[in-house]
N, C-alpha and C positions, 0 to 999 in steps of 0.2 A: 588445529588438528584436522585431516582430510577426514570429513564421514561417507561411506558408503549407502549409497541408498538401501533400505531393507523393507520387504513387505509388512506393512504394517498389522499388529492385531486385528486393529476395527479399518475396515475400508473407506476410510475417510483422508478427505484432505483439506485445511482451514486454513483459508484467507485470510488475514486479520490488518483492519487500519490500527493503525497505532495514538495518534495522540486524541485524546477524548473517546477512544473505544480501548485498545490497551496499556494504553498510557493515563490516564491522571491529566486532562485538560491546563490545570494549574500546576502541578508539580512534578508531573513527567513521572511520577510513582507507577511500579507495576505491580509493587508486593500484594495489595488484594487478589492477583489474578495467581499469584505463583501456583497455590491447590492443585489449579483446574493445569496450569500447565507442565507441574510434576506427572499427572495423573497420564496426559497425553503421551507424554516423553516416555513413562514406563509402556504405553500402547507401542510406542513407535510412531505417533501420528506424525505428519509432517506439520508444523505449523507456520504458515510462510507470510510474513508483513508483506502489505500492497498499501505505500505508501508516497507521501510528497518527499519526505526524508532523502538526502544522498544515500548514497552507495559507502562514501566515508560515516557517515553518523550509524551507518549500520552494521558497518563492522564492527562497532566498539557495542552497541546495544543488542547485538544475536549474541555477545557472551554473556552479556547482564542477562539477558532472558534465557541464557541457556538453548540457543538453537544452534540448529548446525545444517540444515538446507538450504533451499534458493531464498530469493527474497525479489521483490520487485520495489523498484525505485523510480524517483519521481514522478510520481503517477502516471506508472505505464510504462514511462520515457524506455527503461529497461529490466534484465531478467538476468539477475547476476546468478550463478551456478558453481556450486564448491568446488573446485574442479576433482577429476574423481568420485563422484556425486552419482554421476549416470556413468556406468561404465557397458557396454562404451554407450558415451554423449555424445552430442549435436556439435558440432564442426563450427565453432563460434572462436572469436578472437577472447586474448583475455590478460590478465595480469598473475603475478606470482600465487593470489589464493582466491581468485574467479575468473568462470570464462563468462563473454557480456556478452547478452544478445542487446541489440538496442533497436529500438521502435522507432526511435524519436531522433530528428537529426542532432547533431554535436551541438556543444554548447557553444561553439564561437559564431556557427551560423545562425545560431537563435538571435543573441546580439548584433550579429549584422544586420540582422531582417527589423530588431526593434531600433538601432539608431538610424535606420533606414527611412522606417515609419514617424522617428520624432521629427528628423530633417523636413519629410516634406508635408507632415502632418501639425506639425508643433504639440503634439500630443506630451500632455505634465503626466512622468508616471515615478515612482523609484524603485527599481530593480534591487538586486543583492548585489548585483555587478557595480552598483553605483555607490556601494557603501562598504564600511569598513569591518572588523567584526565587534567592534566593540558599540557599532549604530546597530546592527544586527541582534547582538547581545540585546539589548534595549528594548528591541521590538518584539522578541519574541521571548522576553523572560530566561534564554538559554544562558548558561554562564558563557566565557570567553572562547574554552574549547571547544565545549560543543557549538557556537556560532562558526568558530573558524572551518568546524566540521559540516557546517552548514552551507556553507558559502563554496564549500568544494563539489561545484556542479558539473555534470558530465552533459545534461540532454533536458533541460527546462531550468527558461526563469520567474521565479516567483517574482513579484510588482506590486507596490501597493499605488493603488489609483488614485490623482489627486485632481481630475479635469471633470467636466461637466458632463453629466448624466446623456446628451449628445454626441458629445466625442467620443465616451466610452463604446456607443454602439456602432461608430464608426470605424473603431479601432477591433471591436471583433469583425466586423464585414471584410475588412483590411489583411486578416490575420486571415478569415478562414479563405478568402481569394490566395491568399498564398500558402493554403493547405496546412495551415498550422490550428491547433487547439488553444483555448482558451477557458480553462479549471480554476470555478471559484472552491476557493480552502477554506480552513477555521478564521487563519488569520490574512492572507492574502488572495490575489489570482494570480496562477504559473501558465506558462506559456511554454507548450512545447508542439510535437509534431503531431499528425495525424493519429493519435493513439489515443487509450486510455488505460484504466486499470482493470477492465473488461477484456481488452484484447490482448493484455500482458498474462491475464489467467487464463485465456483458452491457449494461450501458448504454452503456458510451462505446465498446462494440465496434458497437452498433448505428449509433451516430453515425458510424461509421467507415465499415459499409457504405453508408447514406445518404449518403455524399458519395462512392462510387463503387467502395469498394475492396473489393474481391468476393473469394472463393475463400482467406483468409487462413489462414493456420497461427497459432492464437495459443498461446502458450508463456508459463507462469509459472516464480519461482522463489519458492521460500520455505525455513523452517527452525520457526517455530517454530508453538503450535499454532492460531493465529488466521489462518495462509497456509493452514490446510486445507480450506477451502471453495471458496478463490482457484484453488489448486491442482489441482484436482477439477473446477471450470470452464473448465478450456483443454486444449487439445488434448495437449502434451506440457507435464508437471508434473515440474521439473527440485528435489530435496530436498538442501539444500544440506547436509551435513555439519558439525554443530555443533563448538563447543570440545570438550566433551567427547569423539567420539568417536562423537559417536549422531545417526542419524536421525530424523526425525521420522516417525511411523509413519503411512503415508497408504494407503488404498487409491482407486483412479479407473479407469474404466473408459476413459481415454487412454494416451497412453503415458507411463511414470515413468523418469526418470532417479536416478541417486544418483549425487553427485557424492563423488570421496575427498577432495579439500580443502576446508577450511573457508572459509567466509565471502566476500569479494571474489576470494581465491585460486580457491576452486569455482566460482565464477560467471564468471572467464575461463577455466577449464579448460573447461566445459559450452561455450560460444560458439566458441571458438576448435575444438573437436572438431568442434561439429554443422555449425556455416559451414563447414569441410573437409571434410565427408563430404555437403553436400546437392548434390543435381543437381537443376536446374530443366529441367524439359520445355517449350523456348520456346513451341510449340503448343498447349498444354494449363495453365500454369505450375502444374503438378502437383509437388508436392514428392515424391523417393525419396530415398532413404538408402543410399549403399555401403555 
């Protein structure tokens, strides 16, 4: 169903990584976090994943989580838009229920560039493109569907690296001569274009003022080390608490939170905290903190 963008209660707009920050590292669970994202949904906040995930795996999880805004995919790669979302919106190409901005070049020229690279590199890597979904499935714990829904790539491919700690850093020298990125993730490194999930959010935040919404507090969360650029571009950068125990070490010239629970549990502890302690100055809507 097409949602209209509408100015939110509280002047905010949340970022969020998804697996091991809203997601459940091992079982993709969100239900700890749902509280904190009822709570939002009644503000109106926009809450928008900045993720490795397609564009396909996130159509089917913005209705599990109950969203209905943009969303950014493969980190950065691009900035999918409900269409009728921004009215009037950004003059972007798109499919029957998004228009796409994309950052990052298409996914066949990715592959051109890396069987390129193997040819005269001999570089051992294995891509998603080189596997099936049910090697997919395997790798990354997803059932069947959601693999297949994985493997449906528009603008980066994920790789797991299997060559020597030398090749590897000739293979990013390789990559970034021909203007391409290279994002270590939870479980692999993707490969896409000169982008990331930093310059995927000052786009769709510009989008956001251009349709009126001024003065905003934006806030991310993340965990692992590809949310640190994310993180570092928003105003308060909330560091979710890993399985293990550990933070992800960020420094930002906004404000940082560490959250002590891990995963969807951190991510409704952080909301459910900062919602009860903000005051809005109706005259000014200046956000303070008790």
């Amino acid at each position: 169903m097409a949602m209209h963008f509408k100015q939110p209660a509280r002047p905010l707009l949340v970022y969020t990584d998804l697996d091991g920050t809203l997601l459940d590292h091992d079982s993709y669970s969100f239900r700890p976090a749902v509280p904190a994202l009822e709570r939002l949904a009644k503000l109106a906040v926009p809450v928008i994943p900045v993720t490795s995930k397609t564009l396909a795996e996130l159509e089917m999880l913005r209705g599990q989580l109950g969203l209905t805004g943009p969303c950014i995919a493969e980190n950065g790669g691009l900035i999918a838009i409900p269409r009728g979302y921004f009215d009037p919106g950004p003059s972007l190409e798109g499919g029957e229920h998004f228009l796409v901005d994309f950052l990052s070049p298409r996914y066949e020229e990715i592959l051109a560039t890396l069987a390129g690279l193997r040819r005269e590199f001999g570089f051992d890597f294995t891509g998603f493109s080189d596997l099936g979904d049910v090697e997919v499935a395997r790798l990354t714990g997803l059932d069947i569907e959601q693999a297949r829904r994985a493997r449906q790539r528009l603008c980066s491919e994920p790789l797991v690296w299997r060559d020597s700690v030398q090749a590897f850093e000739r293979f990013s020298q390789e990559l970034e001569r021909r203007n391409y990125t290279l994002v270590e993730g939870g479980r692999f490194y993707h490969v896409l274009g000169h982008t990331d999930k930093a310059r995927a959010i000052d786009r769709l935040s510009r989008y956001y003022s251009e349709a009126g919404f001024a003065n905003f507090t934006s806030i991310a969360l993340g965990d692992s080390p590809n949310d640190t650029l994310m993180l570092q571009a928003t105003g308060v950068a909330v560091v979710i608490r890993r399985k293990d125990g550990s933070w992800l070490p960020l420094e930002t010239r906004g404000e940082k939170v560490q959250t002590r629970a891990t995963g969807p549990e951190g991510w409704n502890e952080f909301f459910q905290k900062y919602l009860d302690t903000m005051n809005v100055d109706a005259s000014t809507q200046r956000i303070t903190h008790g």
